[in-house]
C-alpha positions in Angstrom: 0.0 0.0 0.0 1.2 3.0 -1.1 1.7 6.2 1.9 -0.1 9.0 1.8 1.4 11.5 0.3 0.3 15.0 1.4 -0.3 18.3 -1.1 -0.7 21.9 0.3 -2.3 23.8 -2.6 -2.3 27.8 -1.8 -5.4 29.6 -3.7 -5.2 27.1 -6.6 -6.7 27.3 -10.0 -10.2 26.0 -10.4 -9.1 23.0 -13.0 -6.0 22.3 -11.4 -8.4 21.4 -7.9 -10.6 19.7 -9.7 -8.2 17.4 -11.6 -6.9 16.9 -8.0 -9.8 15.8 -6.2 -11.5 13.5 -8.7 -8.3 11.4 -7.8 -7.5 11.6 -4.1 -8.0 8.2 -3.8 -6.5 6.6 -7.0 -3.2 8.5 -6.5 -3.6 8.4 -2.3 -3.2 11.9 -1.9 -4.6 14.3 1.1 -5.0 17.8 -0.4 -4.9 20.8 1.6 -6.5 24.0 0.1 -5.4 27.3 1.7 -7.7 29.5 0.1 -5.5 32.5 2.4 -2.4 33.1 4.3 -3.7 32.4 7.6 -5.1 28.8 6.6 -1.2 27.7 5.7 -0.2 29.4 8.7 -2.7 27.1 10.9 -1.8 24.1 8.9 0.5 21.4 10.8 0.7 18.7 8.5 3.7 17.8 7.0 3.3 18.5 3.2 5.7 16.9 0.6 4.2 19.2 -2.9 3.3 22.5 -2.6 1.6 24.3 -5.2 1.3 27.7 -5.4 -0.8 30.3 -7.3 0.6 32.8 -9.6 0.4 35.7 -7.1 2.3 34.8 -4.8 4.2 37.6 -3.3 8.0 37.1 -2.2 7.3 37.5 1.2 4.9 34.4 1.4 7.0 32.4 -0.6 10.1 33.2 1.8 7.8 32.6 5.0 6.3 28.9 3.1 9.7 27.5 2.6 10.3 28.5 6.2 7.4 26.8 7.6 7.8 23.4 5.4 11.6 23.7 4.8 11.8 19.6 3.2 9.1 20.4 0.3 9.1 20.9 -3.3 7.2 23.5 -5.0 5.4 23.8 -8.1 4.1 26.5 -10.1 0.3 26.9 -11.5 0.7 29.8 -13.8 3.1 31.8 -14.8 4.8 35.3 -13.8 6.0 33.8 -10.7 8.1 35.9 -8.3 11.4 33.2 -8.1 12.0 30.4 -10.5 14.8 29.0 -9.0 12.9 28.1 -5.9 10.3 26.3 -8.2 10.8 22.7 -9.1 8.3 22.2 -11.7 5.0 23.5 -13.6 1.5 21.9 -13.6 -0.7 23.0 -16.5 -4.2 23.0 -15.8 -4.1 21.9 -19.9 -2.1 18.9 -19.4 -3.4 15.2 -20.0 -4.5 13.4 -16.7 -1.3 11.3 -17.6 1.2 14.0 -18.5 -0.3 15.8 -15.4 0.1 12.7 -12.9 3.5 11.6 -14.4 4.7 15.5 -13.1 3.1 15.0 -10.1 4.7 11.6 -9.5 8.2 12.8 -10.3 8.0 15.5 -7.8 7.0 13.4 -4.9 10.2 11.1 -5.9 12.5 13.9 -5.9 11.0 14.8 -2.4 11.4 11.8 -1.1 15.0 10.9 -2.5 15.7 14.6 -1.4 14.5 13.7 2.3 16.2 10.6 2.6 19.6 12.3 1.6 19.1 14.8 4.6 17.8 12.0 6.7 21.3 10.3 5.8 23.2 13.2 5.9 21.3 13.9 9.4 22.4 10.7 10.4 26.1 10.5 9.6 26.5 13.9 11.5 24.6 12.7 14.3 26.5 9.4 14.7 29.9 10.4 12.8 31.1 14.0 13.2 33.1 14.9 15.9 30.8 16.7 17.7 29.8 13.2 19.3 32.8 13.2 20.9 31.7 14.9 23.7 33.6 17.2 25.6 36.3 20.3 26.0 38.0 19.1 28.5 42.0 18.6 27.3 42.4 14.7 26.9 39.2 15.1 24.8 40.6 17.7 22.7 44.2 15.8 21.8 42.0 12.9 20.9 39.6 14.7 18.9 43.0 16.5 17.2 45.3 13.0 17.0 41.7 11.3 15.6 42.0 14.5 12.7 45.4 14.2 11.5 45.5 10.1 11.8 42.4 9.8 9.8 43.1 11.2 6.4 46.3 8.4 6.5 46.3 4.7 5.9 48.7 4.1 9.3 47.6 1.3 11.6 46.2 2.5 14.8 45.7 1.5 17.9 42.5 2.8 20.8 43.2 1.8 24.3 41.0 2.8 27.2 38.3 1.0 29.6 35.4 -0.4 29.4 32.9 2.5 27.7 34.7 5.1 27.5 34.1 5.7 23.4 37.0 3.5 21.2 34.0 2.2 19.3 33.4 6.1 18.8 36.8 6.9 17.8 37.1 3.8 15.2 33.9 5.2 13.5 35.3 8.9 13.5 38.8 7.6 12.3 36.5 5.8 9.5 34.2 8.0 8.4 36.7 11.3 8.2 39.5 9.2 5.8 39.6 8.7 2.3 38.2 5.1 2.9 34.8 6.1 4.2 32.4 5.4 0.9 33.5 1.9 1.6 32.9 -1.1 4.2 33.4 0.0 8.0 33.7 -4.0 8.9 33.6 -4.3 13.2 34.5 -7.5 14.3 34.5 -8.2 17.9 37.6 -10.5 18.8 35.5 -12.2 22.3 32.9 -13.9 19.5 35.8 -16.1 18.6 37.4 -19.7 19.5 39.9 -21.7 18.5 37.4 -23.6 15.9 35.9 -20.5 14.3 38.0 -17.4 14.0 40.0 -18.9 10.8 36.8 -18.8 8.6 35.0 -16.0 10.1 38.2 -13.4 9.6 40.4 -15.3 7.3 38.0 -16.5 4.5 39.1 -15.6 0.7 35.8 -16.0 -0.5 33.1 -14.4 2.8 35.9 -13.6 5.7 35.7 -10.0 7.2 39.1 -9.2 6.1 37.2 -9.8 2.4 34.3 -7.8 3.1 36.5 -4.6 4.1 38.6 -4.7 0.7 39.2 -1.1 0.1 37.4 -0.2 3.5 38.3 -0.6 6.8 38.4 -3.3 9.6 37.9 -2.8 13.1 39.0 -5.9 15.6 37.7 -4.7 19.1 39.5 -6.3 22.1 42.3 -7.6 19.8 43.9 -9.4 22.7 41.1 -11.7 22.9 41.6 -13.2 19.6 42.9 -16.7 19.9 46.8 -16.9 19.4 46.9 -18.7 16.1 44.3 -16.1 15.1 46.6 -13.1 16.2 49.5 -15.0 13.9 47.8 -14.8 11.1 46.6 -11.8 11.1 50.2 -10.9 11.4 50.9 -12.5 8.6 48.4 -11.2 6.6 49.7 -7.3 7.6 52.8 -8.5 6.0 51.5 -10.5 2.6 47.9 -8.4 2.4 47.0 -11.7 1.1 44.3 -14.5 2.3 44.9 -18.1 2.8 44.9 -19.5 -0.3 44.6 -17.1 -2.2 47.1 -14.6 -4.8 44.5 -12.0 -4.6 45.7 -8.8 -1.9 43.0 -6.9 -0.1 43.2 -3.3 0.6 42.1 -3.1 4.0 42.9 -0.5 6.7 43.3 -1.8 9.9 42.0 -0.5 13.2 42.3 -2.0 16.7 41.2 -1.6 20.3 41.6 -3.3 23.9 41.5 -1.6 27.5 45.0 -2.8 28.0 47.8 0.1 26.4 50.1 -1.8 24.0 52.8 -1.3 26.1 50.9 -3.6 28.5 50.1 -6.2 26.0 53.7 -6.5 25.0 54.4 -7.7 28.8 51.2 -10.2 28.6 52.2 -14.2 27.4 48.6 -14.1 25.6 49.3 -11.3 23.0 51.4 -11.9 19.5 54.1 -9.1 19.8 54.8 -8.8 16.5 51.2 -8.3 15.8 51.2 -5.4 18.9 54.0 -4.0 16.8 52.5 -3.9 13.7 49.5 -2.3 14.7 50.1 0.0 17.2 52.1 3.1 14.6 49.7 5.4 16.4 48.1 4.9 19.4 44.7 7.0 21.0 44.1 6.7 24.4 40.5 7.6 25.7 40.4 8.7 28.6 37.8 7.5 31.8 35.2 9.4 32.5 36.3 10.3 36.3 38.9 12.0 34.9 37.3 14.3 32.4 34.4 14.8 35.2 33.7 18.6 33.8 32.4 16.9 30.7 29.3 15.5 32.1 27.4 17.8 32.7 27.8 19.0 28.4 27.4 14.9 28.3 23.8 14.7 29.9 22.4 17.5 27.9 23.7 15.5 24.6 22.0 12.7 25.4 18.6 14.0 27.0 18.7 16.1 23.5 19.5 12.8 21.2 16.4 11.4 23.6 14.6 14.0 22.9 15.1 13.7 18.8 14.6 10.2 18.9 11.2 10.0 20.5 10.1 13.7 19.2 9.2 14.7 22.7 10.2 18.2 24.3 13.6 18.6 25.3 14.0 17.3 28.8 15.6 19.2 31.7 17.2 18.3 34.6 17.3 20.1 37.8 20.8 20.9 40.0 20.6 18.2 42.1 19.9 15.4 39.9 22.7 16.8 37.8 25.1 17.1 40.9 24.5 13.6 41.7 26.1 12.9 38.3 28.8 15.2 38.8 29.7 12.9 42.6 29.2 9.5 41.1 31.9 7.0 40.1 31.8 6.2 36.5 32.8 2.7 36.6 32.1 2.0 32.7 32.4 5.4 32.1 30.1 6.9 29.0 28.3 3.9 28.4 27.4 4.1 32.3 26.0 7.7 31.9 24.1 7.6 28.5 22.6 4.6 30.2 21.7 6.2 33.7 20.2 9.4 31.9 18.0 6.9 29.9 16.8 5.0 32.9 16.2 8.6 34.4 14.0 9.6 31.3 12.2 6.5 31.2 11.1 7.0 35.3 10.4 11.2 35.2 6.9 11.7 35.6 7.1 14.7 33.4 10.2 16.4 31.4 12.2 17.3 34.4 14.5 14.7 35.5 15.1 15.2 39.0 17.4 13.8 41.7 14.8 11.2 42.5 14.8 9.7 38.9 18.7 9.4 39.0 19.6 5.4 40.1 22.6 4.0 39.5 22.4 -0.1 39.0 25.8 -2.0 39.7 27.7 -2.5 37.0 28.0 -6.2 35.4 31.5 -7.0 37.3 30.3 -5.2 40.9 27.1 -7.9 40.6 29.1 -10.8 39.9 30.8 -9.9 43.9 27.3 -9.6 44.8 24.4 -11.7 46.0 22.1 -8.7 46.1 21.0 -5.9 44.0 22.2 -2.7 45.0 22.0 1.3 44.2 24.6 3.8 45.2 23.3 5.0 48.4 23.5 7.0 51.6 21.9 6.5 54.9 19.9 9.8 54.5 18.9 9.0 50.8 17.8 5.6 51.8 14.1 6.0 51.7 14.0 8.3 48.6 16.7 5.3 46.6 14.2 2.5 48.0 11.0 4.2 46.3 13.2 5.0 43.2 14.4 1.1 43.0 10.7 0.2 43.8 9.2 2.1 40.7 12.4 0.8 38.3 11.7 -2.8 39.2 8.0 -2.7 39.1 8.0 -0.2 35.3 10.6 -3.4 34.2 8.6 -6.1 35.4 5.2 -4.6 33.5 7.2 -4.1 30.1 8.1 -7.3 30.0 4.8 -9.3 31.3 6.4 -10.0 34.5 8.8 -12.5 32.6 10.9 -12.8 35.5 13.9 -14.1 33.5 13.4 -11.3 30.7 12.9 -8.5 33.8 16.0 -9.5 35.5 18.2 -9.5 32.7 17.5 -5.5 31.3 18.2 -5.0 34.9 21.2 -7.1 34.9 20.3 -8.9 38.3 19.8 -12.6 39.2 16.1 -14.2 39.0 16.3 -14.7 42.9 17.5 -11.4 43.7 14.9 -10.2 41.8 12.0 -12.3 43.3 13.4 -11.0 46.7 12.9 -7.4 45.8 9.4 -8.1 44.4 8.9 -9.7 48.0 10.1 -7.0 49.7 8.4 -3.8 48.2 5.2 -6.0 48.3 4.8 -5.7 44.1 1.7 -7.1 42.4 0.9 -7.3 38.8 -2.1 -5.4 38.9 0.2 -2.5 39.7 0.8 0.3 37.2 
């Protein structure tokens, strides 16, 4: 079924109307007809065609394309006031086919025109460097040694913990080179065992190293790759070739692990040849505890990309929910916050985050020296911590159907720990 496609027509010509609506339904389009200024002005649809009358003065055609900004326009007449801002012409005289062909062919540019700002929207959003987040100075020589590395085909190297960005960093060093209208090929070295690695990476004719011929190939936690896998990836750095196979590939080859190299070198599980060969440059992100006056530029980024995402108002968040960032300990770093400001958006009873909405869940490796599930807390924040857990747990358990198993693993908890809290804060199903 075809969507509906939406047509604003400002004071338009008897015949051209009337060729319109004896075909809303054959063509599915919704026409709009704006006899005046003040009807467009009213109007919040989103209109993809707008077709406009001959007098049109400049000032309304200025204040339409600032009102629906991702629309073509078409002329009715003639004598209009700017031809260059006008796609097309409909004759009232035309054929019902030559007429509907025109029409067609503008709602295809449209679209093709909104889907290259959507992408375009979307590279900068994920891509450009202003998702690096931060001015603090270890932000800013990455954000410089990530510009002059990229243009380059040198090897490099991203060390830094658990969620502090590398994946970020690969994609920037990516998507700002030379390389970056081909493959970005990620390949995550803990997927791998001793059995699989050889034709998952190392396969002439589907391997990644084949899919990321003239791109690029990212191996994330390269020290987890099994030991014959780190030798022959070695070897491939040296030949560019594949296991039997003649054929080079034209690969660039990015890397990442929270241990520095230097560290690696010292470690009986890493290939130090491979370490060598890989590491010309290497980036080090730094932990969030250490850039702390980022945070705070941090949790507006993300409550705006919330915002975007779900097309609600921008959320705000009062002093002391964002001080209560500002004192936590960022144990997985980035990852940790954009998480905890999502958790806070999802419990806000309006679009004010406030300090009661701000929980912080232990992390995966603080559980597994846990029996119970805990939030960061204080004696005199108790109370106010044990309402905010009690509202998480129960909002979990309802998305999921109380599927106990499904419920305690988005909260990253055992089944039984989970069933105690339930027992605790006295939570029934019937409750919203």
């Amino acid at each position: 079924m075809k969507q509906q496609r939406n047509i604003l027509a400002i004071q338009p010509l008897t015949e051209i109307s009337d060729k319109l609506l004896a075909n809303l339904q054959s063509e599915n389009i919704s026409l709009t007809i704006a006899e005046n200024k003040d009807h467009y002005r009213k109007t919040s649809k989103d209109f993809q065609l707008i077709l406009l009358s001959t007098d049109i003065t400049t000032e309304q055609l200025r204040e339409l394309r600032a009102l629906y900004p991702q629309a073509l326009f078409l002329n009715t007449g003639t004598n209009l006031v700017n031809q260059n801002l006008i796609f097309d012409t409909l004759d009232s005289r035309l054929s019902d086919k030559e007429f509907f062909f025109k029409l067609n062919r503008a709602f295809t540019v449209q679209k093709m025109k909104f889907d290259l700002l959507t992408l375009r929207q979307y590279v900068a959003m994920n891509f450009g460097f202003d998702n690096m987040i931060g001015d603090s100075k270890q932000i800013l020589e990455v954000k410089q040694t990530i510009s002059n590395a990229s243009p380059t085909d040198i090897s490099i190297f991203i060390s830094g913990p658990i969620g502090s960005g590398k994946s970020l960093a690969a994609n920037l060093i990516h998507h700002h080179s030379e390389r970056r209208q081909e493959n970005f090929i990620t390949v995550d070295c803990n997927e791998f065992n001793t059995d699989n690695f050889e034709h998952m990476i190392f396969d002439p004719a589907s391997g990644y190293l084949k899919q990321a011929d003239n791109g690029t190939i990212y191996f994330k936690e390269i020290d987890a790759l099994p030991q014959p896998g780190q030798e022959m990836l070695s070897d491939f750095i040296k030949t560019s070739t594949l296991m039997n196979s003649d054929r080079k590939i034209n690969c660039r080859i990015i890397t990442s692990s929270t241990l520095h190299p230097e560290k690696l070198m010292e470690s009986d599980t890493a290939n130090k040849e491979l370490i060598r060969q890989i590491s010309e440059i290497v980036i080090r992100i730094p932990n969030l505890p250490s850039r702390k006056n980022d945070i705070e530029q941090l949790t507006t980024y993300f409550l705006n990309r919330i915002s975007t995402e779900t097309k609600r108002p921008i959320y705000q968040i009062t002093r002391d929910a964002l001080e209560r960032l500002l004192t936590h300990n960022w144990t997985e770093n980035v990852r940790e916050l954009e998480e905890t400001v999502k958790r806070a958006v999802s419990l806000a009873r309006n679009d004010t985050i406030t300090e009661k909405d701000i929980l912080f869940i232990n992390t995966p490796q603080t559980l597994k020296n846990s029996t119970s599930f805990s939030i960061e807390k204080s004696e005199e924040s108790k109370g106010l911590l044990d309402d905010g857990q009690r509202t998480l747990i129960i909002k979990t358990l309802n998305e999921n159907d109380w599927n106990y198993t499904q419920t305690a693993n988005e909260l990253g908890i055992g089944r039984t720990t989970l069933w105690r809290k339930v027992k605790k804060y006295n939570l029934k199903k019937e409750m919203v």
